[in-house]
N, C-alpha and C positions, 0 to 999 in steps of 0.2 A: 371421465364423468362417473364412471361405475367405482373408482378409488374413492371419488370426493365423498359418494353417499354412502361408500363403508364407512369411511371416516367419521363423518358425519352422526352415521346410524352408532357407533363405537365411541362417540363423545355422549351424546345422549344416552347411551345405553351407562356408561360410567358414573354420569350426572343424577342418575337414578337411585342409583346407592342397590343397597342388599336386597331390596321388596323386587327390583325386577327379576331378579331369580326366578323367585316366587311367582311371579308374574307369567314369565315363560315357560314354566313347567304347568301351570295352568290352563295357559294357552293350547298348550303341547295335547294333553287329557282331552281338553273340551272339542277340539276340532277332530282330531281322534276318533271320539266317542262319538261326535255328530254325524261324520264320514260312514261310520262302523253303522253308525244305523238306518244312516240315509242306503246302505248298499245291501243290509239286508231287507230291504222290500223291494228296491230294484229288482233281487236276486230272481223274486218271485213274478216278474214280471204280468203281474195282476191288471196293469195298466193300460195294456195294450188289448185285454181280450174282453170281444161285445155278449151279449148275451146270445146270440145266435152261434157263434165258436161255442161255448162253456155247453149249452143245451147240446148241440152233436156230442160234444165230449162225454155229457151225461150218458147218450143215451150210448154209447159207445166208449167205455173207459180206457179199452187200449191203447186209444187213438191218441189219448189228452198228455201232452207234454207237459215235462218240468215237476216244479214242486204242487202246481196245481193240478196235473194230473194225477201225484202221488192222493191230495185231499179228495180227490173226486172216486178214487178208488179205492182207498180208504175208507167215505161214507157210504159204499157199494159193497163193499163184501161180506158175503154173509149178511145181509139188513136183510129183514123180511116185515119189518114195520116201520111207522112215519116217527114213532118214539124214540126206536133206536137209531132212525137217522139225524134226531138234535143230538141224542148222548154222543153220536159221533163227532158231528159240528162241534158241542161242546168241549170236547177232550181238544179239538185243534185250536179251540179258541185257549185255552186253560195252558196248553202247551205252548204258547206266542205271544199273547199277551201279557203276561205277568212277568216275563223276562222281559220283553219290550218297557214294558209302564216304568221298569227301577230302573232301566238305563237311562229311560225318558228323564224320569226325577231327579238321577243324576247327574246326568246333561244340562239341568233347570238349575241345579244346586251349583255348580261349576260358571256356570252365566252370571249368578247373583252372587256371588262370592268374589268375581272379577272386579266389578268397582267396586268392594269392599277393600280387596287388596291394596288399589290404589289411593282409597283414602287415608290407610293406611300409612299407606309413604307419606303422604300429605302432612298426615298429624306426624310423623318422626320429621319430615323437612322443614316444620314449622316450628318443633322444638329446638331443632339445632340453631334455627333462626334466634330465636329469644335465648339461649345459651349462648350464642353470640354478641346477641346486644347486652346481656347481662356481663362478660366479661369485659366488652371493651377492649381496649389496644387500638396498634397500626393496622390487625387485619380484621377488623369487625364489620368494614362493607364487604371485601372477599368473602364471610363466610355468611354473612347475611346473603347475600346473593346465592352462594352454593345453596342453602338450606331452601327459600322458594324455589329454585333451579328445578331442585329435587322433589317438592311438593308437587308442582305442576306437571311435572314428567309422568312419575307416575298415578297421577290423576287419569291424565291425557292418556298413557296406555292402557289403566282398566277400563276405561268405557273402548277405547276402540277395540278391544277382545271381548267385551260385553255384548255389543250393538252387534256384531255378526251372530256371536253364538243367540241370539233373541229371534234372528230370525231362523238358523237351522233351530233353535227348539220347534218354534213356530211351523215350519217345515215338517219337521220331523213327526209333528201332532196330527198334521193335517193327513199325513202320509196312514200314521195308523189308523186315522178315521177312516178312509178311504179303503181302506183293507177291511176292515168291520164292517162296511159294506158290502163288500165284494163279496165276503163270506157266505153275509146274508144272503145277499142274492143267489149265490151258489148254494147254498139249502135252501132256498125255497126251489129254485129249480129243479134240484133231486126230490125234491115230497113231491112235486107233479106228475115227475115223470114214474117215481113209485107209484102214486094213485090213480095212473094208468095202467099198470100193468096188469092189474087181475082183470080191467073190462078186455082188454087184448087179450088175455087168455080166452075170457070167455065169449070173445068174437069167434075165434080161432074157430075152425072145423076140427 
């Protein structure tokens, strides 16, 4: 069974002509790139932690693991105002998002360029078609056949590498929303717990 659909997958792949190349080296990038991005925010594991974790973390930097710990100590050191804890925020955001965004774009750019590809094949499978009816002879239905064969084929492959990568973009968007969030939420946390701390002083004995 696993021979026939090599075979199988090995005639069609043949039937496609030179655009599948093209095709699979595309595929190759975009799933890649989507993989690469979906596991950098895994990495940071932003997902998993409520406000009640992140707030001890605040008030407590040593404690806070990971890359979020690093941001949470980071907005802490040395701060001695609520201004210099957005310039902080802001430097992390400027540092992750703008690398983010051009992979994102390119991820989008690789998605839409997929069924581009294979309409591509379409319009060469459709020429060789009419280069065939134009010449005529004994093989002019063999090669009329090849040329749809091949139209269709790589139609049918760039949407099916189109239609996944639509939704990791889609994924992947939603992902950095959710972290823009998260951020958020973590500096507003830190300004509170900053604009406690001088009445805590001045509770103190």
């Amino acid at each position: 069974m696993i021979e026939h659909f090599l075979q199988e997958t090995t005639r069609i792949w043949a039937e496609g002509g030179g655009v599948m190349i093209a095709l699979a080296l595309l595929a190759l990038f975009l799933y890649a790139f989507a993989a690469d991005l979906i596991y950098t925010f895994s990495r940071s594991d932003y997902q998993r932690f409520d406000s009640n974790a992140c707030n001890n973390w605040i008030q407590n930097p040593d404690t806070a693991p990971g890359p979020v710990g690093e941001i949470i100590r980071y907005s802490q050191d040395e701060v001695s105002s609520l201004e210099e804890v957005r310039n902080r925020f802001d430097e992390v955001r400027l540092a992750v998002f703008p690398r983010i965004d051009r992979r994102l774009f390119f991820l989008v750019t690789l998605t839409t360029a997929a069924p581009l590809l294979g309409l591509l094949g379409t319009v060469l499978g459709m020429i060789s078609t009419f280069d065939a009816m134009a010449e005529g002879g004994g093989r002019v239905i063999d090669m009329v056949a090849s040329g749809i064969s091949t139209a269709l084929i790589t139609t049918k492959t760039g949407l099916l590498i189109a239609i996944p990568g639509y939704f990791l973009a889609a994924a992947v968007r939603r992902r950095r929303q959710e972290y823009a969030a998260f951020l958020a939420g973590l500096e507003s946390l830190t300004m509170q717990h900053l604009r406690k701390l001088p009445a805590k002083r001045e509770a103190a004995p």
